[in-house]
Structures are given as structure tokens and as C-alpha cells.
N, CA and C atoms as an extended XYZ file, in Angstrom:
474
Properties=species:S:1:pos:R:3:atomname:S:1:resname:S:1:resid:I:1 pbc="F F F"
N       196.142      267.530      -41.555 N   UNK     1
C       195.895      268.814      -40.931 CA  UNK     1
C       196.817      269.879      -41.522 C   UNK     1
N       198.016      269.370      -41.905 N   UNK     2
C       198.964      270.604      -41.940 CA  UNK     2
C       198.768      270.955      -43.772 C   UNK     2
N       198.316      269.586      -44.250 N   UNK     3
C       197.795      269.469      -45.467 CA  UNK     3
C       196.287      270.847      -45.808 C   UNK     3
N       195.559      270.891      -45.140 N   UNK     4
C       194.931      272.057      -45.210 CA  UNK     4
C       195.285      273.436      -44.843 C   UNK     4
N       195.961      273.654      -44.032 N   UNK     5
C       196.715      274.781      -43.236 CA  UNK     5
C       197.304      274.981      -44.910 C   UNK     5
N       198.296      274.379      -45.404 N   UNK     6
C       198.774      274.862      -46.449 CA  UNK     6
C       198.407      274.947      -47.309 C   UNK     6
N       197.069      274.028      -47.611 N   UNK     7
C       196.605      274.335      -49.049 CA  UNK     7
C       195.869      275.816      -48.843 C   UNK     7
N       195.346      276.480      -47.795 N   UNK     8
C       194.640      277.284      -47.144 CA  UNK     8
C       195.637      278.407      -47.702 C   UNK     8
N       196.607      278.327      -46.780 N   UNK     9
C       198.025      279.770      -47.438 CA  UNK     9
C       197.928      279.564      -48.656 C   UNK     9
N       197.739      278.678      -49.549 N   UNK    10
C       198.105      279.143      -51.201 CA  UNK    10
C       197.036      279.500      -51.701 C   UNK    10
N       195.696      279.410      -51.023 N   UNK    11
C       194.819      279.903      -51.962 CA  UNK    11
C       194.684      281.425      -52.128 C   UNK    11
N       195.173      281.814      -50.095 N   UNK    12
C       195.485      283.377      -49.745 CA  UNK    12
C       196.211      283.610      -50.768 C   UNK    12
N       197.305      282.921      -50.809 N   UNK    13
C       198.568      284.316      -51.611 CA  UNK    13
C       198.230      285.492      -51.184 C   UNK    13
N       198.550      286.414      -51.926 N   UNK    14
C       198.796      287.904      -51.555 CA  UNK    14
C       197.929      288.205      -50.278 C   UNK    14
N       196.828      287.423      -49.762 N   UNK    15
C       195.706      288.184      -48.806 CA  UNK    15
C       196.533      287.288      -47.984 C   UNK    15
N       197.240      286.323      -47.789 N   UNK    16
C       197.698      286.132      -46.453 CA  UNK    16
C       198.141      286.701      -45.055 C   UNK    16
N       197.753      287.224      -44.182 N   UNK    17
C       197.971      287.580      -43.374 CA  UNK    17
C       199.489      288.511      -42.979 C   UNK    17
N       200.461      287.542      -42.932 N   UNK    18
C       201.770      287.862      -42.775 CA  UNK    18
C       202.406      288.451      -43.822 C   UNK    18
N       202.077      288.023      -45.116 N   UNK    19
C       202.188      288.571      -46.550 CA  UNK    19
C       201.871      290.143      -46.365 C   UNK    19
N       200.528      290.231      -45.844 N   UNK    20
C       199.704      292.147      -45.894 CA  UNK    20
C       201.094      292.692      -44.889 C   UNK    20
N       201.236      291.582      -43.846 N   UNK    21
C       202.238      292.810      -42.494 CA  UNK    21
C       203.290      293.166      -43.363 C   UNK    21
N       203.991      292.255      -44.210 N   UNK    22
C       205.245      292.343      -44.252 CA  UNK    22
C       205.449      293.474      -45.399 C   UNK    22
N       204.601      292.788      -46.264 N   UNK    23
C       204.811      294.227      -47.909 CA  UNK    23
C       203.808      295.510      -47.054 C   UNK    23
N       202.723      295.316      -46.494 N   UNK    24
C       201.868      296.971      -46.485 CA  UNK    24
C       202.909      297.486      -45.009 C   UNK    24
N       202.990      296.422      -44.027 N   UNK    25
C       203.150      297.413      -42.752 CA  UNK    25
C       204.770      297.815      -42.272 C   UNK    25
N       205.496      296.559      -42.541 N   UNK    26
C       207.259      296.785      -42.177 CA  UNK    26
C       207.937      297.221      -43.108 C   UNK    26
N       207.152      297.174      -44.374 N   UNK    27
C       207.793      298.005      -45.748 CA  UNK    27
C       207.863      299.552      -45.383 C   UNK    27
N       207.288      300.112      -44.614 N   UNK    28
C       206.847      301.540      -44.054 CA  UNK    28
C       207.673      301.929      -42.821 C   UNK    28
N       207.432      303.370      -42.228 N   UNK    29
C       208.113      303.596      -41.198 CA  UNK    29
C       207.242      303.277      -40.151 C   UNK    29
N       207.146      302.478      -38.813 N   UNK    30
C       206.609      301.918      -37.974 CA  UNK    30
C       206.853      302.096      -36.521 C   UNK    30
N       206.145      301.961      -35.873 N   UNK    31
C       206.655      301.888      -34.224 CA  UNK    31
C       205.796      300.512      -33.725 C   UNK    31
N       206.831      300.055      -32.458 N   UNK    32
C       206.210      298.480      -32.354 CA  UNK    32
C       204.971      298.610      -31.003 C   UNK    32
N       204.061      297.788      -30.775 N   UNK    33
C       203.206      298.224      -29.265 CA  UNK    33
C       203.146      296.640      -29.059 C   UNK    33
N       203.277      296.313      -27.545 N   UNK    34
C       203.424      295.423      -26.835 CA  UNK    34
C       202.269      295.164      -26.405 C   UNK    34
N       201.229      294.139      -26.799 N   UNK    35
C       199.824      293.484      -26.657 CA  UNK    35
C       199.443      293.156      -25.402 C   UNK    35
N       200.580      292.163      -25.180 N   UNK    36
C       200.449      291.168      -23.774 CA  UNK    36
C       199.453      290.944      -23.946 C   UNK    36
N       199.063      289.359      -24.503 N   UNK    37
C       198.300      289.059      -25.007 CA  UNK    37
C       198.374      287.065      -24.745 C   UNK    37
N       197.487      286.267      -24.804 N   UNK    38
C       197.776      285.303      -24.715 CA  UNK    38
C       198.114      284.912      -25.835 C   UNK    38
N       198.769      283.571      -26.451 N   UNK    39
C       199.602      282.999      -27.518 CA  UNK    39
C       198.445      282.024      -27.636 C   UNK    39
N       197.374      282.326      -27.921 N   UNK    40
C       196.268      281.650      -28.696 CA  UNK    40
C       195.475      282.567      -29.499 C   UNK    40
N       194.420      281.975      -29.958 N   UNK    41
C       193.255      282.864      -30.810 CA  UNK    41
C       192.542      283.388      -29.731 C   UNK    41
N       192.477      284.372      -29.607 N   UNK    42
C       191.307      285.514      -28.774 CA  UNK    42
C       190.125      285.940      -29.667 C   UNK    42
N       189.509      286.534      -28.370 N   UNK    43
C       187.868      287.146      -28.654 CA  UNK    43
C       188.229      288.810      -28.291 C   UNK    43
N       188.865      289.161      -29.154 N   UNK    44
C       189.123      290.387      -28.673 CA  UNK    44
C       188.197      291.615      -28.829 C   UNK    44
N       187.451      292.731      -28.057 N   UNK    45
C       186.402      293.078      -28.058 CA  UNK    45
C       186.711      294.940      -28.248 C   UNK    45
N       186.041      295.905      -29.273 N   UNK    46
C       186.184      296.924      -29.155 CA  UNK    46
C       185.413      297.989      -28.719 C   UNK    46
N       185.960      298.149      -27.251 N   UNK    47
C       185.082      299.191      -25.994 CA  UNK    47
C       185.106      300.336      -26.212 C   UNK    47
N       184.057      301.277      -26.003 N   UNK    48
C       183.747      302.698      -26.481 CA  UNK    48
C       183.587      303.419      -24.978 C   UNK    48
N       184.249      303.736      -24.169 N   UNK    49
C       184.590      304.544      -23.024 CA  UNK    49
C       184.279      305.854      -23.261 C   UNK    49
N       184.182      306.378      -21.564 N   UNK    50
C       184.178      307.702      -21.615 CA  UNK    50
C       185.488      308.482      -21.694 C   UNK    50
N       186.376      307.434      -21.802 N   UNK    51
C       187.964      308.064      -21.861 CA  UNK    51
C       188.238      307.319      -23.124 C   UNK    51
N       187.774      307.099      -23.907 N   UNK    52
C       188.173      307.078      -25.365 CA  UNK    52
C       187.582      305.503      -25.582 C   UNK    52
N       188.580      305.066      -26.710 N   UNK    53
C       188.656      303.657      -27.205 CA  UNK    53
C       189.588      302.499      -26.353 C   UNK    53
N       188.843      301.944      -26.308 N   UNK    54
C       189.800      300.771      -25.965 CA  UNK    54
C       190.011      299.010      -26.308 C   UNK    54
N       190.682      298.518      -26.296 N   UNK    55
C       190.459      297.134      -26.665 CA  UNK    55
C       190.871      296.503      -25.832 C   UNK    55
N       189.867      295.226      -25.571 N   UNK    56
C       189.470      294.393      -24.375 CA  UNK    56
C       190.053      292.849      -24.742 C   UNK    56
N       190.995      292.652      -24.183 N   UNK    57
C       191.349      290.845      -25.176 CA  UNK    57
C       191.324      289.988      -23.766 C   UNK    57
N       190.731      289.154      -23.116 N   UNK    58
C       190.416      288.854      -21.834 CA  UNK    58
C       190.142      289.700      -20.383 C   UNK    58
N       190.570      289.882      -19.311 N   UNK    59
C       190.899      291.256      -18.629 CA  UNK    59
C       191.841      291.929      -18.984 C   UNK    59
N       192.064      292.014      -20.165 N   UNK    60
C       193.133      293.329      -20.197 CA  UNK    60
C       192.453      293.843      -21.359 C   UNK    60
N       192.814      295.343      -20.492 N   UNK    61
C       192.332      296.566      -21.812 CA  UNK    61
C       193.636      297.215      -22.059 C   UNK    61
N       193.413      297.388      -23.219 N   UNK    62
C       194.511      298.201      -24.439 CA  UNK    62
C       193.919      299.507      -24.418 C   UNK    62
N       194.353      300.656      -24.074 N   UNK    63
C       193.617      302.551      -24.724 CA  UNK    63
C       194.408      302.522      -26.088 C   UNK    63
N       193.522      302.621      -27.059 N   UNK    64
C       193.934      303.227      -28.529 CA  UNK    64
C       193.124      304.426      -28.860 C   UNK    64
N       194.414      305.127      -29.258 N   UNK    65
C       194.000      306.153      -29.814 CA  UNK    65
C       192.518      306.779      -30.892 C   UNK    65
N       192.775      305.808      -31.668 N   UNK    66
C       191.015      305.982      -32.494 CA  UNK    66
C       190.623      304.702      -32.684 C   UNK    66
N       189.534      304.514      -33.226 N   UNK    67
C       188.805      303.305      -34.046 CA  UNK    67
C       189.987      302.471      -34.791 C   UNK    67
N       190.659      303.363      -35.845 N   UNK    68
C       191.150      302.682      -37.049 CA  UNK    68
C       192.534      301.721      -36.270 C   UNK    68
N       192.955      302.242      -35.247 N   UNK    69
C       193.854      301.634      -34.679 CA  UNK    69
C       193.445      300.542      -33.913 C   UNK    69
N       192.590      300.709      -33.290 N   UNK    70
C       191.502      299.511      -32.686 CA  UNK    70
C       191.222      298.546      -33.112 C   UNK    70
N       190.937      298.947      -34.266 N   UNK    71
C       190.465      297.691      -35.297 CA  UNK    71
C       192.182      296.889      -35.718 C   UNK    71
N       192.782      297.771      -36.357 N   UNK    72
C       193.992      297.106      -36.271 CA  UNK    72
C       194.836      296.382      -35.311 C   UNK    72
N       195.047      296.714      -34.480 N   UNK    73
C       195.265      296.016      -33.478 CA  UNK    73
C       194.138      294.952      -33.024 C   UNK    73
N       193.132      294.858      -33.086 N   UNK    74
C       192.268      293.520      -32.946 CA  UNK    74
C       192.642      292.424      -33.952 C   UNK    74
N       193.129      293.039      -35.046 N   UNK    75
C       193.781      291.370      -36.043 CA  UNK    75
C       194.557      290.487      -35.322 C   UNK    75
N       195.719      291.613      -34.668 N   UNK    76
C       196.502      290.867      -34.123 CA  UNK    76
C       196.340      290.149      -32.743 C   UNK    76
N       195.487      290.901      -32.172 N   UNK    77
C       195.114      290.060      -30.450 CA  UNK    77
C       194.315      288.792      -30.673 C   UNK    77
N       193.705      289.171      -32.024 N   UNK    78
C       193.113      287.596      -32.251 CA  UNK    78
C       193.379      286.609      -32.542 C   UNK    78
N       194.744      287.136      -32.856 N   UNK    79
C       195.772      286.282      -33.365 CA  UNK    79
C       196.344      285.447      -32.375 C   UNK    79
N       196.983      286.254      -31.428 N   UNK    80
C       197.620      286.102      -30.308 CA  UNK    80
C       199.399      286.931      -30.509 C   UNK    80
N       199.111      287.403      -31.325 N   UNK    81
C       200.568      288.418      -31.195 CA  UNK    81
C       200.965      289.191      -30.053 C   UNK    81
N       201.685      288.837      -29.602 N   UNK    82
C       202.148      290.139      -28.241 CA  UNK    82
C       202.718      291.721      -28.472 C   UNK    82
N       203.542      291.281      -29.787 N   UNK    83
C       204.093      292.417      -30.495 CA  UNK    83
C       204.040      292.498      -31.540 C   UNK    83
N       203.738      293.900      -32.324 N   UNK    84
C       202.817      294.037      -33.683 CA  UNK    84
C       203.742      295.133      -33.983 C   UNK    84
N       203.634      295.379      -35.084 N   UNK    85
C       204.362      297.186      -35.855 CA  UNK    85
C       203.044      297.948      -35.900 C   UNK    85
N       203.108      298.541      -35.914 N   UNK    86
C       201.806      299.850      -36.075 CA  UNK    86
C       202.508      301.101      -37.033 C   UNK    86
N       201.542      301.196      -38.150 N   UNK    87
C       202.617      302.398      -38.911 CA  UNK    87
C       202.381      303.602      -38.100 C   UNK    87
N       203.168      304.367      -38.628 N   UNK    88
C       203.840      305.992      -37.920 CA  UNK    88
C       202.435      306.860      -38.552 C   UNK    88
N       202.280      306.532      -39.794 N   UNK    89
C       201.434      307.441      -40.562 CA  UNK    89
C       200.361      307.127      -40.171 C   UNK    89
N       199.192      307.984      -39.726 N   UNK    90
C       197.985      307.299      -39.019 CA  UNK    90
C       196.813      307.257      -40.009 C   UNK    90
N       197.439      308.229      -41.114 N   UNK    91
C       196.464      307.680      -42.345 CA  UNK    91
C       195.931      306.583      -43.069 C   UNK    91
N       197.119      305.336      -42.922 N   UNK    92
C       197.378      304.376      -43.609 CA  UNK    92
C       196.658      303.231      -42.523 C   UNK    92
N       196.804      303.345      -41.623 N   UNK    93
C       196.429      302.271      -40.502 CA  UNK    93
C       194.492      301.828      -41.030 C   UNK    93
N       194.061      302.861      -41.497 N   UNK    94
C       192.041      302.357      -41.608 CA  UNK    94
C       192.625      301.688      -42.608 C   UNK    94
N       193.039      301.573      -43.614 N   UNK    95
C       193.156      300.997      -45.174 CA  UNK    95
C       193.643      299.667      -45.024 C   UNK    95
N       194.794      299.490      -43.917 N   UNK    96
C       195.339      298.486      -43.731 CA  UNK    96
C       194.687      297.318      -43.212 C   UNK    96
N       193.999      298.268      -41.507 N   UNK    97
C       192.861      297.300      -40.909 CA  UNK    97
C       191.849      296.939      -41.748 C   UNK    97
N       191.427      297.954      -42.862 N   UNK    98
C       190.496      296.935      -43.450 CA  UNK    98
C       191.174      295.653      -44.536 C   UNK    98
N       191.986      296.112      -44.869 N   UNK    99
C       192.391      294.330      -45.706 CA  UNK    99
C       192.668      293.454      -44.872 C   UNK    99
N       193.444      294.211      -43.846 N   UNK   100
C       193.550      292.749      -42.587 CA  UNK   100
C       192.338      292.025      -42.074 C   UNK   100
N       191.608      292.954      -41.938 N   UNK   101
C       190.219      291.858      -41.293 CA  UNK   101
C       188.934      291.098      -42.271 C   UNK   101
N       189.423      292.005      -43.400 N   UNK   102
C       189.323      291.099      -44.944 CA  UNK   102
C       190.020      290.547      -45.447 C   UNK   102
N       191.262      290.235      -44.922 N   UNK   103
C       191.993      288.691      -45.088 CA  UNK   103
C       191.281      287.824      -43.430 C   UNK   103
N       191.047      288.257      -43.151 N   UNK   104
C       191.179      287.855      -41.943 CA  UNK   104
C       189.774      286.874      -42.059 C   UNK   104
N       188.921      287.366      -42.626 N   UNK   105
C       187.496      286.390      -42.569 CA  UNK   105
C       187.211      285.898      -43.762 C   UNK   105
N       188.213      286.478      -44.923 N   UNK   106
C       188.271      285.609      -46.351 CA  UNK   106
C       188.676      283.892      -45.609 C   UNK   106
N       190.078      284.161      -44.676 N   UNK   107
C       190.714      282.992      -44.467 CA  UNK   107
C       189.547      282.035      -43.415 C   UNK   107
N       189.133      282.489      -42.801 N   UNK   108
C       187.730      281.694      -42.233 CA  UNK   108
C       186.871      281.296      -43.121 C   UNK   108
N       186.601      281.717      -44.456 N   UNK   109
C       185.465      281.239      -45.261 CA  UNK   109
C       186.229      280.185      -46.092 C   UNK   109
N       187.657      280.198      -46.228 N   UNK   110
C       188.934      279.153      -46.853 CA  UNK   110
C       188.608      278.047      -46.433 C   UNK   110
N       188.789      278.078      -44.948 N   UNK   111
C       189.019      277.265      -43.916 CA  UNK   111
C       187.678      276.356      -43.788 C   UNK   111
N       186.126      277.213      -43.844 N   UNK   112
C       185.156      276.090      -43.596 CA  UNK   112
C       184.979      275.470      -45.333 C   UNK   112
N       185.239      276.097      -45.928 N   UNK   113
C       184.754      275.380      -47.033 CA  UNK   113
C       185.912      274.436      -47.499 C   UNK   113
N       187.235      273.701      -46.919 N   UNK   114
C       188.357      273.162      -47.295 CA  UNK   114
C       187.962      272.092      -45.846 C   UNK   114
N       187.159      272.444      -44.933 N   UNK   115
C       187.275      271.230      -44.200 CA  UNK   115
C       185.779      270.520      -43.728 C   UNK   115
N       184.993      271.130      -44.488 N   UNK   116
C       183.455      271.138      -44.709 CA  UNK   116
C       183.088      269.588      -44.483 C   UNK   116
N       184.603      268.358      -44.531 N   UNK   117
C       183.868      267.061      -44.052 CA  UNK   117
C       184.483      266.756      -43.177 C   UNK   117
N       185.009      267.655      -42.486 N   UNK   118
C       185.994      266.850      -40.872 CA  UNK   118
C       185.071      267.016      -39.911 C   UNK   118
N       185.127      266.363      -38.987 N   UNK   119
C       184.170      266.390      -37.714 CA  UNK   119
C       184.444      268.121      -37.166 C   UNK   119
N       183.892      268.315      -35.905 N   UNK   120
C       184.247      269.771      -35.324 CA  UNK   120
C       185.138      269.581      -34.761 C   UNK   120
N       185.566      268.301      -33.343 N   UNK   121
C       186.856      268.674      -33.027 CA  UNK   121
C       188.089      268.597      -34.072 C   UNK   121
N       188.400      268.165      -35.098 N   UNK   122
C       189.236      268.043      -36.424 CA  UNK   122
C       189.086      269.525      -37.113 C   UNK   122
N       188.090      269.959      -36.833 N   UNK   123
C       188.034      271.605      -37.624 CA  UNK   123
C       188.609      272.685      -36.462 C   UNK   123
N       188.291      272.688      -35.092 N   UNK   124
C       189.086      273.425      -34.728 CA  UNK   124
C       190.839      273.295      -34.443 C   UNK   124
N       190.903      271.915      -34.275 N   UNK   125
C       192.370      271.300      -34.593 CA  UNK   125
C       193.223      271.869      -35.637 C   UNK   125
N       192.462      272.190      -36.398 N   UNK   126
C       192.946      272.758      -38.282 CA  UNK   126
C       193.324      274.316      -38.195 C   UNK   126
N       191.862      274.639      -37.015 N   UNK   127
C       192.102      276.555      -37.076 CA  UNK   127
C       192.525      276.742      -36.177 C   UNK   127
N       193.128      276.055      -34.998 N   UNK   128
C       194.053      276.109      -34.072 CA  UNK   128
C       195.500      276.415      -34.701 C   UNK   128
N       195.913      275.086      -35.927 N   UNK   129
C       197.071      274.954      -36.391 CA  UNK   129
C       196.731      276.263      -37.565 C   UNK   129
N       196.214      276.667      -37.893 N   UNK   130
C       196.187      277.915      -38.977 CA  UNK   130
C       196.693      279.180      -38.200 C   UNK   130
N       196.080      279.471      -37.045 N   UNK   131
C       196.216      280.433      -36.377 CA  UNK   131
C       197.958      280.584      -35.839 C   UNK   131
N       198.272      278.947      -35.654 N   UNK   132
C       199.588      278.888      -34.934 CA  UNK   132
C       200.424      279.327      -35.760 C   UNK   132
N       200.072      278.871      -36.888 N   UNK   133
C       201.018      278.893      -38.085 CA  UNK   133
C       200.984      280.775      -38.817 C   UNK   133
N       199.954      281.695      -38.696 N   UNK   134
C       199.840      283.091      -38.720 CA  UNK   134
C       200.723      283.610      -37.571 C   UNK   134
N       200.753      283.037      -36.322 N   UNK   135
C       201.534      283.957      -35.378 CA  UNK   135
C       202.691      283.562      -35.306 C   UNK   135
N       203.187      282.347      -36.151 N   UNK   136
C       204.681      282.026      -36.276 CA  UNK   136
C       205.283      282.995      -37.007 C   UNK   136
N       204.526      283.005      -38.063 N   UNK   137
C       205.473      283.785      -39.335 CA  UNK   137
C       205.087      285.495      -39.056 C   UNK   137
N       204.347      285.816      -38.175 N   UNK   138
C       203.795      287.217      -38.301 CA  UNK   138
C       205.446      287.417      -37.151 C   UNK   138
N       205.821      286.652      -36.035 N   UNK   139
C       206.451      286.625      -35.058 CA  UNK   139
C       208.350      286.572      -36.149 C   UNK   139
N       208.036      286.039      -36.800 N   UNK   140
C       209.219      285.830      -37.633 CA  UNK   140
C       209.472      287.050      -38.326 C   UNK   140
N       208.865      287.717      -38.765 N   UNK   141
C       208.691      289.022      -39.438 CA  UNK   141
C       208.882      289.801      -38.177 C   UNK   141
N       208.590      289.803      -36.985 N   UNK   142
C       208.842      290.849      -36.025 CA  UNK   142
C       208.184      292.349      -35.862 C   UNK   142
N       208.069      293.124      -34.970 N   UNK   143
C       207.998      294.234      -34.774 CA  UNK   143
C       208.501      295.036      -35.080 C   UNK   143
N       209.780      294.804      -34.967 N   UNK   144
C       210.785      296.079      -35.191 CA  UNK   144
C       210.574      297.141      -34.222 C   UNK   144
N       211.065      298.261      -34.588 N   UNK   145
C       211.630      299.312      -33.441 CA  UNK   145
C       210.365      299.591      -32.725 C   UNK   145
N       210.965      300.305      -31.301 N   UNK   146
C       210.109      300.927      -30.868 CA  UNK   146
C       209.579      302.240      -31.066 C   UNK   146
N       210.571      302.844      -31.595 N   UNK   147
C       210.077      304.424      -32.234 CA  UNK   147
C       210.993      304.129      -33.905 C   UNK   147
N       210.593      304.744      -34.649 N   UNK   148
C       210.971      304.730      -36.121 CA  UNK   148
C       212.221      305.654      -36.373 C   UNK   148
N       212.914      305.358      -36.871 N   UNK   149
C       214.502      306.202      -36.852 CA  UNK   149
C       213.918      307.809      -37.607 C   UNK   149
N       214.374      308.462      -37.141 N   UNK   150
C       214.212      310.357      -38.272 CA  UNK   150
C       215.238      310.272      -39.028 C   UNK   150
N       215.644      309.721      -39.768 N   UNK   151
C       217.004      309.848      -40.127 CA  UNK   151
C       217.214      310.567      -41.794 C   UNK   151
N       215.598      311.299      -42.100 N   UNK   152
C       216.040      311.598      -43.444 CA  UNK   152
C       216.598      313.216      -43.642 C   UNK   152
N       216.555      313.730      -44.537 N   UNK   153
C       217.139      314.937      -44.535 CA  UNK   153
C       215.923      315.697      -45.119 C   UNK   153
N       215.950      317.341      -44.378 N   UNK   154
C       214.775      318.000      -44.626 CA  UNK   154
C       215.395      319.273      -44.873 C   UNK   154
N       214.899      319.852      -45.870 N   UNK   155
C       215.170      321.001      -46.329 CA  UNK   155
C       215.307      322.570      -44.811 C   UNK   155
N       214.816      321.815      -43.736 N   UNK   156
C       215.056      322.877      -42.669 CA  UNK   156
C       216.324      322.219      -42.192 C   UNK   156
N       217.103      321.452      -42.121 N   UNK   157
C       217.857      321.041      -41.629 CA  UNK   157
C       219.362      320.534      -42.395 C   UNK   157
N       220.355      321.644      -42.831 N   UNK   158
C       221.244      321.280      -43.711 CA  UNK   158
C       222.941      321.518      -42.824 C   UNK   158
């Protein structure tokens, strides 16, 4: 089992999951948001309200600000992350969510075609331990702050 889980991460390389957080999202200036979320794989769902966006990961709804954040934040509830970085720049967040959820279903197409002769309970056993093993290291990498430090120097301010 753990034998696929890993052969699985090396085929990712660079599209690995925790790999995208760590070089695209904590390399950047960030603020962290608190999921509360269960510590499994979710069905996390994106609701279109009359008070905006929101995301639905069992009974609990998340309000996000737009789509692109929505979507981003759904990598991680599916994950089961409780706490995620979210960049500051809200430009960058669509670009990001989309490689994330194109790593995200590359690694599902990894996964059936690497275990294409295990029974089903042995295949979700595998994407149980894949998933565990994404929210270890995404959790190891951390959130970081809750608001992003100002700390640079600006020509209005000498």
C-alpha cells in the first residue's frame, strides 16, 4: 500500500500537491483561514447563494469571497485540511486553484491506473493512505500567519 502511495508521489513530482502549496502558495505573502473541517477526504460542494458564494463540506458552510477562492479552498476541504494559506494577492489564487485541482485529478487518474488490479476495498485503502499522506505534509508545511507582515518599505513612507 505505502508502496503505491509512493510510487504515486514520484510520478507527481512537481504536480504534487504539497510541492504546488509550498513553491506557488507559502513562497508568497499569505494569510491563513481556518476550515474546520473533518481530517478525512470530503465531498466538498460549491453553493451559489443569494448572499454570495459559499462552500459546503458536510453541514458546514464556508462564505468565500469569489469563485476563484472557492475553488481553492475546495482542494483543501477535500483534503481534510483545517488550516490552509490563502495568498494576499487575489489575482494569483484562479491560477493556483486551477493547477491544484489539476494536480488534484491528475493524482486520481495515477492512482486508478497504478492499482487497476487490487480489489475496491484495497483501492480505497490506498486513496485513504494517499490522501493521509497529502494532509500530513500539506500540515507540515503549515499555514502560517494569520494576516501577512507589511513590513516592506514604500516610497510614501521614509
Amino acid at each position: 500500500m505505502t508502496k503505491i502511495v509512493e510510487s504515486v508521489r514520484a510520478e507527481l513530482a512537481g504536480e504534487w500537491i504539497p510541492t504546488l502549496y509550498s513553491e506557488r502558495v507559502r513562497s508568497q505573502r499569505t494569510r491563513s483561514v481556518h476550515l474546520d473541517v473533518p481530517a478525512k477526504e470530503n465531498k466538498p460542494e460549491i453553493l451559489h447563494t443569494l448572499l454570495g458564494i459559499e462552500l459546503k463540506v458536510g453541514n458546514r458552510r464556508l462564505a468565500c469571497p469569489d469563485l476563484p477562492t472557492a475553488r481553492y479552498l475546495r482542494v483543501f476541504a477535500r483534503i481534510g485540511c483545517s488550516d490552509v494559506a490563502v495568498p494576499y494577492d487575489i489575482t494569483k489564487i484562479s491560477v493556483i486553484a486551477d493547477e491544484l485541482e489539476t494536480s488534484w485529478h491528475h493524482m486520481l487518474l495515477v492512482l486508478d491506473h497504478k492499482s487497476k488490479d487490487l480489489e475496491s476495498s484495497a483501492v480505497g485503502r490506498v486513496r485513504a493512505a494517499l490522501v493521509r499522506k497529502l494532509r500530513d505534509e500539506l500540515d507540515e508545511i503549515g499555514p502560517g500567519d494569520i494576516m501577512p507582515a507589511f513590513d516592506r518599505q514604500t516610497r510614501q513612507r521614509k
